[in-house]
C-alpha positions in Angstrom: 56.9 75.0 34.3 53.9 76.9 32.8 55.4 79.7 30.8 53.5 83.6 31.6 53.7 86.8 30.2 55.5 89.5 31.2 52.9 91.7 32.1 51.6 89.3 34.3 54.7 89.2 36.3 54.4 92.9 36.4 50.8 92.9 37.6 52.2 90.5 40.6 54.8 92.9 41.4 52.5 95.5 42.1 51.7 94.8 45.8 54.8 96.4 46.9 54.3 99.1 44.2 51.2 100.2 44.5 50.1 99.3 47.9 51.1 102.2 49.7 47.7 103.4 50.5 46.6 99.6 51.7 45.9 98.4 54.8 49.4 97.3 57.0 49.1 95.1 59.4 50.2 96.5 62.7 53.5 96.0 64.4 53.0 92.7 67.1 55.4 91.8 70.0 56.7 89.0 69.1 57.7 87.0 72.7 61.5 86.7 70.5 61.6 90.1 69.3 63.5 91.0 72.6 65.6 88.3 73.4 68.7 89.2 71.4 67.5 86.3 68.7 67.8 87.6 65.0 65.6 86.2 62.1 67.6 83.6 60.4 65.4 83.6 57.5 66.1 87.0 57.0 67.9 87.9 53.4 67.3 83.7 52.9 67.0 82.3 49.4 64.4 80.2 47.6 65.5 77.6 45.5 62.3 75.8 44.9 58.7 76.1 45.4 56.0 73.1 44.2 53.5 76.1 43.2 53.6 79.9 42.9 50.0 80.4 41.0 48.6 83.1 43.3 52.2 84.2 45.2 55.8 83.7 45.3 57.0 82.0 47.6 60.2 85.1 48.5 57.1 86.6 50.0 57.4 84.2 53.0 60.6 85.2 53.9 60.7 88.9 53.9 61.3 91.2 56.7 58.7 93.9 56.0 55.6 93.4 57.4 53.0 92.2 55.1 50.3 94.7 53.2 46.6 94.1 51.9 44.7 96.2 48.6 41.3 94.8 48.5 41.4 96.3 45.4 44.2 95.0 44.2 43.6 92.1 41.8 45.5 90.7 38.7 45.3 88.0 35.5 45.8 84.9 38.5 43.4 86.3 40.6 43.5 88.2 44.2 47.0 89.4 44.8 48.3 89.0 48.2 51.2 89.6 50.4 52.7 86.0 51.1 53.4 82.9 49.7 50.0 81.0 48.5 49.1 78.3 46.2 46.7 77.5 44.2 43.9 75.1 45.5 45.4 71.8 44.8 43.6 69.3 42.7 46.3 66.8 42.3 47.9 64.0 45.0 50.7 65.3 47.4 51.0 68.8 49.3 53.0 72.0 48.5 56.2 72.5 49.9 59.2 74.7 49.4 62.7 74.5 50.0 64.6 77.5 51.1 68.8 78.4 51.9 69.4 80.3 54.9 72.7 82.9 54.3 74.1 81.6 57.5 74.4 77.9 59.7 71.6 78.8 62.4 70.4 77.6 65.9 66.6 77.7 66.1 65.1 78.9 69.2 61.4 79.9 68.1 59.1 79.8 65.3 57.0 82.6 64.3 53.9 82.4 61.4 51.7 85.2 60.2 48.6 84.7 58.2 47.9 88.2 58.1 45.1 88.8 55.3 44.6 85.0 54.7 41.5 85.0 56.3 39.7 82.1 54.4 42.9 80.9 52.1 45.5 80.4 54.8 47.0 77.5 54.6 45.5 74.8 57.1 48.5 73.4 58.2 52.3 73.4 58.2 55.5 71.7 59.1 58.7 72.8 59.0 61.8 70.9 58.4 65.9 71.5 58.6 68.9 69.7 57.5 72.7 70.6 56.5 72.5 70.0 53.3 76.6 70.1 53.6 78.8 67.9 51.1 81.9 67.7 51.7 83.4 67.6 48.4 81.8 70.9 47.3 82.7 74.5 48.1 79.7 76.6 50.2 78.5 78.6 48.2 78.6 75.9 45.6 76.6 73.6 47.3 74.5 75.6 49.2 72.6 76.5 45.8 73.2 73.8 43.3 72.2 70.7 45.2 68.5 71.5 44.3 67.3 71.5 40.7 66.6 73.8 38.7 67.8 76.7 41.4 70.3 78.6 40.1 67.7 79.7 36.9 65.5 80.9 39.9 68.1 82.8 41.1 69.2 84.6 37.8 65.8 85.0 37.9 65.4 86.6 40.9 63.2 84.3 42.3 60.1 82.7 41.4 57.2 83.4 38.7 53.6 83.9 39.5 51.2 82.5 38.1 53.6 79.0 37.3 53.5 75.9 39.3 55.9 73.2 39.1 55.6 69.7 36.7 54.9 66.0 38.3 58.4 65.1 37.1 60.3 68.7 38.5 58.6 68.1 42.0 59.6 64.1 41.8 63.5 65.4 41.0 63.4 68.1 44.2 62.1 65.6 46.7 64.6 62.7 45.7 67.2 65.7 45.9 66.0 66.7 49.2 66.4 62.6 50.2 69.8 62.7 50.4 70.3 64.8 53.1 68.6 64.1 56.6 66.0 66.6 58.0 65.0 67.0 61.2 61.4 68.3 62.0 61.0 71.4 64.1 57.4 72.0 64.0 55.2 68.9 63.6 52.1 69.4 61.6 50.3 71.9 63.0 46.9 73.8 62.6 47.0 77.7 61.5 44.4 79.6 62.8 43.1 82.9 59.6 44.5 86.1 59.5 41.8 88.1 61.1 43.9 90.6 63.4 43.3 88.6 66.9 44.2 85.4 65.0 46.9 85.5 62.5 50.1 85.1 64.8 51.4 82.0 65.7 53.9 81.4 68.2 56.4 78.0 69.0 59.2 77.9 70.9 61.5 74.8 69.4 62.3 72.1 72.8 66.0 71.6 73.5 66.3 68.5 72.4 65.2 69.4 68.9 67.2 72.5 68.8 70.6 70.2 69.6 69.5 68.0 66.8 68.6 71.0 64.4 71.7 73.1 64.8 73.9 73.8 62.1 71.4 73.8 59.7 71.6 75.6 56.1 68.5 75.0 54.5 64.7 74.9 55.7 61.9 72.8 54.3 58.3 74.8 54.5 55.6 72.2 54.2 51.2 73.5 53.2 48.9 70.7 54.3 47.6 70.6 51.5 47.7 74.0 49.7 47.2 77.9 51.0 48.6 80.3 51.7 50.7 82.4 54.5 51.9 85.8 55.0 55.5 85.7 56.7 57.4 83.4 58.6 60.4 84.0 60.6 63.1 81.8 62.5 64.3 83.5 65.4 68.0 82.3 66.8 71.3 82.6 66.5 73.8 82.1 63.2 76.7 79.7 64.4 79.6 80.2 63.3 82.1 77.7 62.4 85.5 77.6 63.0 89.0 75.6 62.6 89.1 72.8 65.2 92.1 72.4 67.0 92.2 68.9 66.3 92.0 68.4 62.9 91.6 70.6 60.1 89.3 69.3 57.9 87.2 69.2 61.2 84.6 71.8 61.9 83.0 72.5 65.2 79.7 75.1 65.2 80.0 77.5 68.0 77.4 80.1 69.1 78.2 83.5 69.2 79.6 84.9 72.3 76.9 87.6 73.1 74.5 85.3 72.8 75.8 83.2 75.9 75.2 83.8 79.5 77.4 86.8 80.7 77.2 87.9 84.5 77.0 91.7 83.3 74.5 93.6 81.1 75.6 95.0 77.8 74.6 98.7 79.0 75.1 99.9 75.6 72.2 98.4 74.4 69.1 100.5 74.0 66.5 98.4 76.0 68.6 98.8 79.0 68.8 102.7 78.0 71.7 103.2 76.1 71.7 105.6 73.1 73.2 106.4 70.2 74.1 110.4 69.7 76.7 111.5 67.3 79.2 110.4 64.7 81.4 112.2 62.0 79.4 110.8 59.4 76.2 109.2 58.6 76.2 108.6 55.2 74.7 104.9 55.1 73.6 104.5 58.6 73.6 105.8 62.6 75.1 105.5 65.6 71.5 104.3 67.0 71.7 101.5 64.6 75.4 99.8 66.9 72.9 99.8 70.1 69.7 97.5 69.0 68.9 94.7 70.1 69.7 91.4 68.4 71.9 90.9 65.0 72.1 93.7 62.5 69.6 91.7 59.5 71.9 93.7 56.6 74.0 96.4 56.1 71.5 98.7 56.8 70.9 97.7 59.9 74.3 99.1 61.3 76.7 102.5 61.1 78.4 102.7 57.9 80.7 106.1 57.2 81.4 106.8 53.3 84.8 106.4 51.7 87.3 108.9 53.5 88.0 111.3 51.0 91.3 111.8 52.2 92.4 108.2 52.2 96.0 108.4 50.0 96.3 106.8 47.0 98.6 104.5 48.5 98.2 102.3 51.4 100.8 101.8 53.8 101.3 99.8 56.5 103.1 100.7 60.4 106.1 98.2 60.2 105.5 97.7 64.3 101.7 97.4 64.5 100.6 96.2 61.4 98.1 98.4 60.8 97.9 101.5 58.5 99.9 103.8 59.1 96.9 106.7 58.7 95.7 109.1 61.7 92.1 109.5 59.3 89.1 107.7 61.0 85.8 107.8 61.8 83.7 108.0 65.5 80.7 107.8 67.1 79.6 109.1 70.6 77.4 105.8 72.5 76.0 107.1 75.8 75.9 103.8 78.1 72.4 103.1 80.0 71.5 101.7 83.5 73.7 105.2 84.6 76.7 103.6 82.8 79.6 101.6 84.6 80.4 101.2 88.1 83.9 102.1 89.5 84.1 98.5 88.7 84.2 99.3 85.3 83.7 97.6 82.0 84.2 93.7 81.9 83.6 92.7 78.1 83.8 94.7 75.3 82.1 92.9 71.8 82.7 94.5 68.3 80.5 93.1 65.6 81.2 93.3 61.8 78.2 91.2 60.4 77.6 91.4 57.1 80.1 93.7 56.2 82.5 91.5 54.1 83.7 93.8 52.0 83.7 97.3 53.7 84.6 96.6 57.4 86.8 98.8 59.1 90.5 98.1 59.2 90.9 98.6 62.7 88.5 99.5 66.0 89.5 102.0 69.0 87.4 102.5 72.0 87.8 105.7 74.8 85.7 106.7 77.5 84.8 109.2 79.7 83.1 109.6 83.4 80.8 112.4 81.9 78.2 111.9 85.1 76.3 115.2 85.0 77.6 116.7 82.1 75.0 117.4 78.9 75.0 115.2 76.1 75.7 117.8 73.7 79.1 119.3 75.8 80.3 115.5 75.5 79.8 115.1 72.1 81.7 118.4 71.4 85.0 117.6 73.3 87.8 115.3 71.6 90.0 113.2 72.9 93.2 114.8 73.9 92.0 117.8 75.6 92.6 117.6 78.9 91.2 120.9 79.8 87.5 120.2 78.8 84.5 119.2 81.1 84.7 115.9 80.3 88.4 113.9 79.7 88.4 110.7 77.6 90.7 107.6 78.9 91.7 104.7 76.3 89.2 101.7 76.5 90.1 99.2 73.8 93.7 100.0 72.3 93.2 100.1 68.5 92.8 96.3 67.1 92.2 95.0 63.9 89.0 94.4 62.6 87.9 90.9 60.2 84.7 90.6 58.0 81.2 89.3 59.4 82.3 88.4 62.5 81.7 89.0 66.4 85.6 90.8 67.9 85.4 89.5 71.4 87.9 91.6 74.3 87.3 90.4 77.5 89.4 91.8 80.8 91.9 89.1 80.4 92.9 91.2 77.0 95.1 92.9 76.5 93.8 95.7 74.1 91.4 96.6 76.8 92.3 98.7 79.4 91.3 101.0 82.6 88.7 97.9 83.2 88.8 99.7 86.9 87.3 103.2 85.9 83.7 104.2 85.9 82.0 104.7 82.6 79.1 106.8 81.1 80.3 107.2 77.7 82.1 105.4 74.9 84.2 106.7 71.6 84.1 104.3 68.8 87.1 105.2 66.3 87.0 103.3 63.2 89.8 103.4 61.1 89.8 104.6 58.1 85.8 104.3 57.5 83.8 101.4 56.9 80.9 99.7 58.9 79.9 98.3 61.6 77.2 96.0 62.7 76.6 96.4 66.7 79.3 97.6 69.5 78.3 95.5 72.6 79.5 96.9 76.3 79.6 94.8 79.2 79.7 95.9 82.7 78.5 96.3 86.5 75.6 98.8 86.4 75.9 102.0 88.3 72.4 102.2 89.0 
C-alpha cells in the first residue's frame, strides 16, 4: 500500500469537520424507511477496499446523510462525501468487502450518488455470503478471514490517498473464493447525483432473499471505478438460536416483530403513539422506545444513568431471582390509534438491541384507562394511588431482561396480565437503570 502523510489524512478528515456550512443533501423517503426494516449496514465494518485515492470507503456505509464543500479540496484532489476511486488505469474493477455487525435478511437496496454528479460510479453489483467457519469463534472469523483487516481496523479504517498492490487485491479475491456469494443486485447502471437523480431504489425478489439470508459480510462491486455517496441495506438482523435438535446446529430466525401480527403495535409513533416522560434522560428519551424500525445504536433508544443509590452490594430475592432492590427507572408511553380496546392488549415486545453491557435487569409494565384525562395529570400520578384521576393496573409482571435481544410476551404468558382491560397508557419500570432499545405494544385499536 502507498504510504501518505499525516497531514494528508487530516486534510481528508475535514469533510466532516469543516463542512458545516456546505450544502446537505435533503432528507428523501425512502419507499423502506417506513416498513419497520433497519439498515443492516449501519455501524458495519470495512475490511478491505481495492482503492481509497480520493475517499474511504467507511464513507459508504455511514448513517448521516452525505455533505458537499465546493470549496473543499485537498493534496488528492476534490474531497467528497462517499466512497470514490481513483480513475482506473489498470485491468480489473474496484471492489470492497465489508462485515455486517449482525446475520441479516435483505429486503431492499438503497444507493445515493448525492454530489457525484460526473464521477459516480457507472455501475455496481452487490454481493453476500456467510463467510462462517465453523472452526473459528465469531468475532474471530468475522474479521480475520480477509487480509490484511485487522491493521485496518486498529487503524480505524482506511487511508486516503492509498490504493491497494496487484498482489494484496490477488490475496483478498482468492480469500473471498472460499466462501460462496450470492448476487443481490446484478450489474446495474447508476444514474449522477444531481438532486432528481441520485437515489436508487431495488427491492431484492424472494427467491434471492431465501438464498441471501444469513449473510455476514457484503461484497460492493464499481464497474470499473467512481464513486458513490451512501448505501444502505434495509431488512432485518436474524438471529440465531440453539436448535432443538442438535446443538452444534443453528437455525436463523427472524425477529418476532418483524412477522405478520393480526394487531397494530399502537405504541409506535406512525400509528400516533408518543413518548412523554421518564425519571431520567441522561443518554436518551422515552420518544426514542416508539420509532419505527430497530434502534441503529445505543443512541437510538432510552438509556437512564447509573442509579446513584444502587448498594454496593448486589443481592438477589431467593424466590424470584431477581434483585432484591425497589430502585428503578420509568417512562410514561401514551398508546396511539386512541389506545386499546376493551379487548385489551395481545403482545407485548421488549427490545434490548445493542445494549450488551448496560441492559436492564428486569422490565415491568402498568397501565392505565386515562381516556380523557391530560397528559400532564397522567404523568404526575404513580402507581399505587388509588385515589388519583387515573389508576394504573399491572401489565407485564416484572421479568428479566437478556442483552441484544427482542423479549417476546404474548397472552398465552404468564407475566402478562389484565389482557381484558382497555388501554391508553403504559408504565415502563426498568429495574435498576440501564437501556432500552424499543418497547413494542400490540393490540385491537379503539379507534
Amino acid at each position: 500500500m502507498e504510504s501518505v502523510t499525516d497531514a494528508k489524512n487530516h486534510d481528508a478528515d475535514l469533510i466532516h469537520e469543516e463542512a458545516f456550512e456546505s450544502v446537505v443533501t435533503p432528507v428523501h423517503n425512502s419507499p423502506f424507511r417506513d416498513q419497520n426494516f433497519t439498515n443492516l449496514l449501519s455501524s458495519s465494518r470495512v475490511l478491505f477496499a481495492t482503492d481509497e485515492w480520493f475517499a474511504r470507503a467507511e464513507n459508504l456505509v455511514l448513517d448521516s446523510d452525505p455533505i458537499f464543500d465546493p470549496n473543499l479540496f485537498c493534496n488528492e484532489g476534490k474531497v467528497m462525501d462517499g466512497w470514490e476511486t481513483r480513475r482506473r488505469r489498470e485491468a480489473g474493477h474496484d471492489w470492497c468487502v465489508i462485515a455486517v455487525p449482525h446475520k441479516g435478511d435483505v429486503c431492499g437496496i438503497e444507493i445515493d450518488t448525492a454530489f457525484f454528479t460526473g464521477n459516480q460510479a457507472l455501475r455496481v453489483s452487490i454481493e453476500v455470503a456467510n463467510c462462517c467457519k465453523a472452526d473459528m469463534e465469531e468475532e474471530e472469523w468475522k474479521y480475520t478471514w480477509m487480509p490484511g483487516a485487522a491493521i485496518r481496523m486498529a487503524q480505524q479504517g482506511g487511508i486516503q490517498g492509498t490504493g491497494m498492490s496487484f498482489d494484496q487485491v490477488e490475496r483478498s479475491a482468492a480469500a473471498c473464493n472460499d466462501f460462496n456469494w450470492t448476487e443481490i443486485l446484478s450489474m446495474t447502471e447508476l444514474r449522477p447525483g444531481y438532486e432528481e437523480t441520485r437515489m436508487h431504489y431495488f427491492t431484492i425478489p424472494e427467491e434471492v432473499r431465501r438464498e441471501a439470508t444469513g449473510f455476514t459480510h457484503v461484497r460492493v462491486n464499481y464497474y470499473p471505478d467512481g464513486g458513490v455517496a451512501r448505501m444502505r441495506l434495509w431488512g432485518h438482523p436474524v438471529q440465531e438460536t440453539e436448535s432443538t435438535i442438535s446443538e452444534t446446529i443453528k437455525e436463523l430466525t427472524i425477529p418476532t416483530s418483524a412477522k405478520t401480527y393480526p394487531h397494530p403495535e399502537l405504541s409506535c409513533e406512525k400509528n400516533g403513539g408518543r413518548g412523554l416522560e421518564c425519571s431520567n434522560k441522561h443518554y436518551g428519551v422515552p420518544s426514542n422506545l416508539i420509532r419505527g424500525g430497530y434502534g441503529k445504536d445505543m443512541g437510538d433508544g432510552w438509556e437512564t444513568a447509573r442509579n446513584p443509590k444502587r448498594p454496593p452490594i448486589i443481592i438477589k430475592d431467593p424466590k424470584t431471582n431477581l434483585v432484591d432492590s425497589p430502585l428503578m427507572d420509568w417512562a410514561v408511553l401514551k398508546l396511539g390509534m386512541g389506545g386499546s380496546d376493551s379487548s385489551g392488549i395481545s403482545r407485548i415486545i421488549v427490545d434490548t438491541k445493542h445494549f450488551k453491557g448496560n441492559f436492564p435487569e428486569s422490565v415491568k409494565i402498568e397501565a392505565c384507562d386515562a381516556a380523557g384525562v391530560s397528559d400532564d395529570v397522567v404523568c404526575g400520578v404513580t402507581p399505587g394511588n388509588s385515589d388519583g384521576p387515573v389508576t394504573w393496573f399491572p401489565l407485564l409482571h416484572r421479568s428479566r431482561m437478556g442483552p441484544d435481544r427482542e423479549h417476546v410476551f404474548c397472552e398465552d404468558s404468564s407475566a402478562l396480565v389484565n389482557t381484558d382491560r382497555t388501554v391508553t397508557h403504559v408504565r415502563v419500570s426498568i429495574y435498576p437503570d440501564g437501556g432500552l432499545s424499543r418497547v413494542r405494544v400490540y393490540g385491537q385499536p379503539a379507534k
